[in-house]
C-alpha positions as a Markdown table, in Angstrom:
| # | Residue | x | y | z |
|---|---|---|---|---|
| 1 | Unk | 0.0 | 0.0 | 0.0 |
| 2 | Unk | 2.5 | 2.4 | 0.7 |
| 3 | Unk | 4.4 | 2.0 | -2.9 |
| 4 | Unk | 0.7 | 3.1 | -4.2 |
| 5 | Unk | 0.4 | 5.8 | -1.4 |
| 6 | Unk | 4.0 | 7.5 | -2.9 |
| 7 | Unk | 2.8 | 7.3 | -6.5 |
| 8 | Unk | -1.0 | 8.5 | -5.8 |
| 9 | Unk | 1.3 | 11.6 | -3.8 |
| 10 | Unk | 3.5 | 12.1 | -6.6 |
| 11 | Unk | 0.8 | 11.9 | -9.5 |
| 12 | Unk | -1.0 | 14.4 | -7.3 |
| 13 | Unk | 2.1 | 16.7 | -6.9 |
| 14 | Unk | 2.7 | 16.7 | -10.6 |
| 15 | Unk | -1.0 | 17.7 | -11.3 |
| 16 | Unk | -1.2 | 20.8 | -8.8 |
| 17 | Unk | 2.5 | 21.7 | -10.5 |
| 18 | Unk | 1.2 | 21.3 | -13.8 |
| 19 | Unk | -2.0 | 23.4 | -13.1 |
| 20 | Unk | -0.6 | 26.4 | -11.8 |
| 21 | Unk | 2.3 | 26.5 | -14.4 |
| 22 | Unk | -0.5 | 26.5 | -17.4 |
| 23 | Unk | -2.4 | 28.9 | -15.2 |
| 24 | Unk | 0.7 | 31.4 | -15.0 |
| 25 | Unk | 1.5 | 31.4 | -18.5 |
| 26 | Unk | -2.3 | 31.7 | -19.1 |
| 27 | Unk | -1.9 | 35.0 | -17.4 |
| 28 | Unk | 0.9 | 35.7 | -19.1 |
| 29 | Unk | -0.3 | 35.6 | -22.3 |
| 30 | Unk | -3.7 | 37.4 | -21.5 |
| 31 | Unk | -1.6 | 40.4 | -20.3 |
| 32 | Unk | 1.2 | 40.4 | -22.6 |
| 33 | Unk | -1.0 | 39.5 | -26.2 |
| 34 | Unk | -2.1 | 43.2 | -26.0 |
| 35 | Unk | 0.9 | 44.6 | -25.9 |
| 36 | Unk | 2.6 | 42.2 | -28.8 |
| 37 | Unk | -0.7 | 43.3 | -31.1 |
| 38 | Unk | 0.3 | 46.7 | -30.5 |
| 39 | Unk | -2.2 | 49.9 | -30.2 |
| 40 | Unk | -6.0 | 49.7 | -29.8 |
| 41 | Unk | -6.0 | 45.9 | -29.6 |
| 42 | Unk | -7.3 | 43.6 | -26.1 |
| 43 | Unk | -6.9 | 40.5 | -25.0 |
| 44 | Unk | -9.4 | 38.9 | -22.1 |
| 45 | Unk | -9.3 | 35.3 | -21.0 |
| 46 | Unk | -12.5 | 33.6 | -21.6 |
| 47 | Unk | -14.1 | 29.8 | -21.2 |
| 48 | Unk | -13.0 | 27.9 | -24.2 |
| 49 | Unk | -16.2 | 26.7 | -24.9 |
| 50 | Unk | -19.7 | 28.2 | -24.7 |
| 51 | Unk | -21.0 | 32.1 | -24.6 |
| 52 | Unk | -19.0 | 34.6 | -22.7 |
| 53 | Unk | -19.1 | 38.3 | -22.9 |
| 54 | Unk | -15.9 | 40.4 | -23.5 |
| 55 | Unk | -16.9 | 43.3 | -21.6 |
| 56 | Unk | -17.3 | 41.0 | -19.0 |
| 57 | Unk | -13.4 | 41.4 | -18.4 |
| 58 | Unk | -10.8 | 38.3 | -17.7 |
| 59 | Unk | -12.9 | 35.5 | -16.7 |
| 60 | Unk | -10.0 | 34.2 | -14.2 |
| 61 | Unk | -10.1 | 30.6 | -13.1 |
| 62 | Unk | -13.2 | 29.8 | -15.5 |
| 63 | Unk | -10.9 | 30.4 | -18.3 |
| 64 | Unk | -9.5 | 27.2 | -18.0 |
| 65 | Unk | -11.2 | 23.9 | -19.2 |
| 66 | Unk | -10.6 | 22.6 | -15.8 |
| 67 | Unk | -13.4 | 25.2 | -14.1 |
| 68 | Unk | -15.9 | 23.3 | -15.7 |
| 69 | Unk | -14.8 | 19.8 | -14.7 |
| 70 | Unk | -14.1 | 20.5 | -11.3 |
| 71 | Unk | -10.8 | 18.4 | -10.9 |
| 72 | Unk | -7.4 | 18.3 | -11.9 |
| 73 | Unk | -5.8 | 15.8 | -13.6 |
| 74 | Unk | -2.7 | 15.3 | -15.5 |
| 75 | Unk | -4.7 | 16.3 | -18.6 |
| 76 | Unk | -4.4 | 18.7 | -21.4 |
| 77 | Unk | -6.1 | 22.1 | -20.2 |
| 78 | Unk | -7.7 | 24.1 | -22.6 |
| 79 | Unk | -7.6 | 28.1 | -22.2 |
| 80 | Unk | -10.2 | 30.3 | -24.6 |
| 81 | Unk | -8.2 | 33.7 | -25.3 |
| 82 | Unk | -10.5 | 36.6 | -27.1 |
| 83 | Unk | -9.1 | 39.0 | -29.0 |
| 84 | Unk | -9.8 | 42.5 | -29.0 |
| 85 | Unk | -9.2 | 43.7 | -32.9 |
| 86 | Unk | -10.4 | 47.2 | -33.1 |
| 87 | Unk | -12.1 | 47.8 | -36.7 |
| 88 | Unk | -10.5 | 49.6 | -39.3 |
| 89 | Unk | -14.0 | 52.2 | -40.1 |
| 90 | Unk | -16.7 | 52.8 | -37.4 |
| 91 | Unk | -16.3 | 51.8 | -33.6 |
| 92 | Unk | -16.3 | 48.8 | -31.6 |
| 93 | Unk | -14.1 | 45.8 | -31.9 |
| 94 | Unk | -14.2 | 42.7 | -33.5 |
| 95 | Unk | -13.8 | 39.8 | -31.2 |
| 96 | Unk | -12.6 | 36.1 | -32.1 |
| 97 | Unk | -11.6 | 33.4 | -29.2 |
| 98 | Unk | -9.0 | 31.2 | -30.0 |
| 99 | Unk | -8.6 | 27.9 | -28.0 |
| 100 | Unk | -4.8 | 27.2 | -26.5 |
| 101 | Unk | -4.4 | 23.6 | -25.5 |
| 102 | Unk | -2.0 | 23.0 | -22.9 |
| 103 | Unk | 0.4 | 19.5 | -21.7 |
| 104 | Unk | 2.9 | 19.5 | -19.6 |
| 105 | Unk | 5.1 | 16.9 | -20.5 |
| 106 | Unk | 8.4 | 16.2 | -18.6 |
| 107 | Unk | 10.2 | 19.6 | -17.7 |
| 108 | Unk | 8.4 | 21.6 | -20.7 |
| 109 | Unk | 5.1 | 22.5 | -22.1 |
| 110 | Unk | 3.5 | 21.7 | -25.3 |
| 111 | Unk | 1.1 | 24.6 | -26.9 |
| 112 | Unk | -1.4 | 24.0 | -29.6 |
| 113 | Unk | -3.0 | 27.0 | -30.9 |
| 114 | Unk | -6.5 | 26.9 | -32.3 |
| 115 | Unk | -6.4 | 23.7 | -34.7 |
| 116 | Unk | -3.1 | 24.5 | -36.0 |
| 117 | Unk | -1.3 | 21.5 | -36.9 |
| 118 | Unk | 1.8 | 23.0 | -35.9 |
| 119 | Unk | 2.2 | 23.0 | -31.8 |
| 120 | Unk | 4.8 | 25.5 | -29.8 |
| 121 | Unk | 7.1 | 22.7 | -27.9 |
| 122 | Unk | 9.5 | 22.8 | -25.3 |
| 123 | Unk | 8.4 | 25.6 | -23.1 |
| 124 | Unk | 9.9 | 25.7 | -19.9 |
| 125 | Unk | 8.1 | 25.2 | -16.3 |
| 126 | Unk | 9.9 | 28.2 | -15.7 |
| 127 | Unk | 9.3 | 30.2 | -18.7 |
| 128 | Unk | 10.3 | 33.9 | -19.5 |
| 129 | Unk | 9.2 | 36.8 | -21.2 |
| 130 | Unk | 10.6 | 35.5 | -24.8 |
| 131 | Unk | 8.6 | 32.3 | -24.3 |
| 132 | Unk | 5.6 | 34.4 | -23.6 |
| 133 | Unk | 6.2 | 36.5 | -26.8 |
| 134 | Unk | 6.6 | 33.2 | -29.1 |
| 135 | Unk | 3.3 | 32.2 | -28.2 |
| 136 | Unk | 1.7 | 35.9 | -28.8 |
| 137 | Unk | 3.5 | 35.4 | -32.4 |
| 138 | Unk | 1.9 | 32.5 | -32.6 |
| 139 | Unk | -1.3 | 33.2 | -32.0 |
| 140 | Unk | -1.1 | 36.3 | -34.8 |
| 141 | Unk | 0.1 | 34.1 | -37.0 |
| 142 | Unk | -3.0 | 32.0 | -36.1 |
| 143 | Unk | -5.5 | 34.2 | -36.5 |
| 144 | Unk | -4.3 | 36.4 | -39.7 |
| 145 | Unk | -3.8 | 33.3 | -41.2 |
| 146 | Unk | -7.6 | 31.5 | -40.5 |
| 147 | Unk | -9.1 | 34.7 | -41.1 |
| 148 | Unk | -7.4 | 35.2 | -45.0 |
| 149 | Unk | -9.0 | 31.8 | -45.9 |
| 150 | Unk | -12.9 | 31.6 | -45.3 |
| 151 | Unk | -12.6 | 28.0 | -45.7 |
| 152 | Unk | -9.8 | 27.9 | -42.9 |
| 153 | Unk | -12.9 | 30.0 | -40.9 |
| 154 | Unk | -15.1 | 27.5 | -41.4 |
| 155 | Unk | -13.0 | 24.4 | -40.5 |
| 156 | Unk | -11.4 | 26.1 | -37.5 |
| 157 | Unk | -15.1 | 26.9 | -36.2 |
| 158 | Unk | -16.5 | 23.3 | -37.2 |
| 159 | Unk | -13.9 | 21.9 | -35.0 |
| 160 | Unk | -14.7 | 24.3 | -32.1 |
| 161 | Unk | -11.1 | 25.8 | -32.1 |
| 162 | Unk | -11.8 | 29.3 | -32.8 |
| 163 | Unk | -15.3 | 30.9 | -32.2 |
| 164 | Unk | -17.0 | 34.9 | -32.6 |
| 165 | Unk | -19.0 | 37.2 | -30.9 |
């Protein structure tokens, strides 16, 4: 019993680290994504899946897939990340939500962005402000290049990876 007690302790250690790692770089993207999209742009963290309102601000803890679920495991976590695009005549905002999916696997994180085929590997645990940045590229990158192709649109909606208000 006690060689399952050390394992059930470790798989729980490993969870709780892997949750508040993905959580902090959450938050670090949310608040850095303006800044990287330059003037007039937002960024709020939202659910990845269902309605939510962007004036609603940063939907904190619920912007994580594991809100819902109500327990941790050594899962992927999903993150929904709106974006603030101001419009180029009139007022207001557009506002798509892109779905991160996030794995912790060894000593690193693996991104996927939307349903990009590509995924951002080898993040570290203790990541820094460059890491932060590659994923903001990435998500640009992302979105300019679903929103150039309507049927990239559709696909990327179908599959629930990136959504509109």
């Amino acid at each position: 019993m006690k060689i399952l007690q050390d394992a059930m302790s470790e798989y729980s250690d490993m969870t709780v680290k892997s949750f508040r790692t993905i959580e902090a770089l959450g938050d670090a993207i949310v608040q850095h994504l303006p800044i990287y999209l330059g003037e007039g742009s937002e960024a709020r963290g939202v659910p990845p899946e269902g309605e939510f309102q962007e004036e609603a601000g940063d939907y904190r803890g619920a912007k994580f897939s594991t809100h819902v679920k109500g327990t941790l495991t050594l899962a992927p976590i999903q993150m929904g990340v709106a974006v603030g695009i101001p419009r180029t005549s009139g007022n207001g905002k557009f506002w798509p939500r892109v779905v991160l999916e996030f794995e912790m696997i060894g000593d690193a994180i693996t991104i996927r962005i939307g349903d990009s085929p590509r995924a951002l590997r080898g993040i570290p645990l203790d990541f820094g402000e460059q890491d932060v940045e590659r994923v903001c590229e990435e998500i640009h990158e992302y979105i300019r290049a679903v929103l150039e192709s309507p049927v990239k649109v559709a696909t990327a909606v179908t599959k629930g990876k990136l959504g509109f208000i």
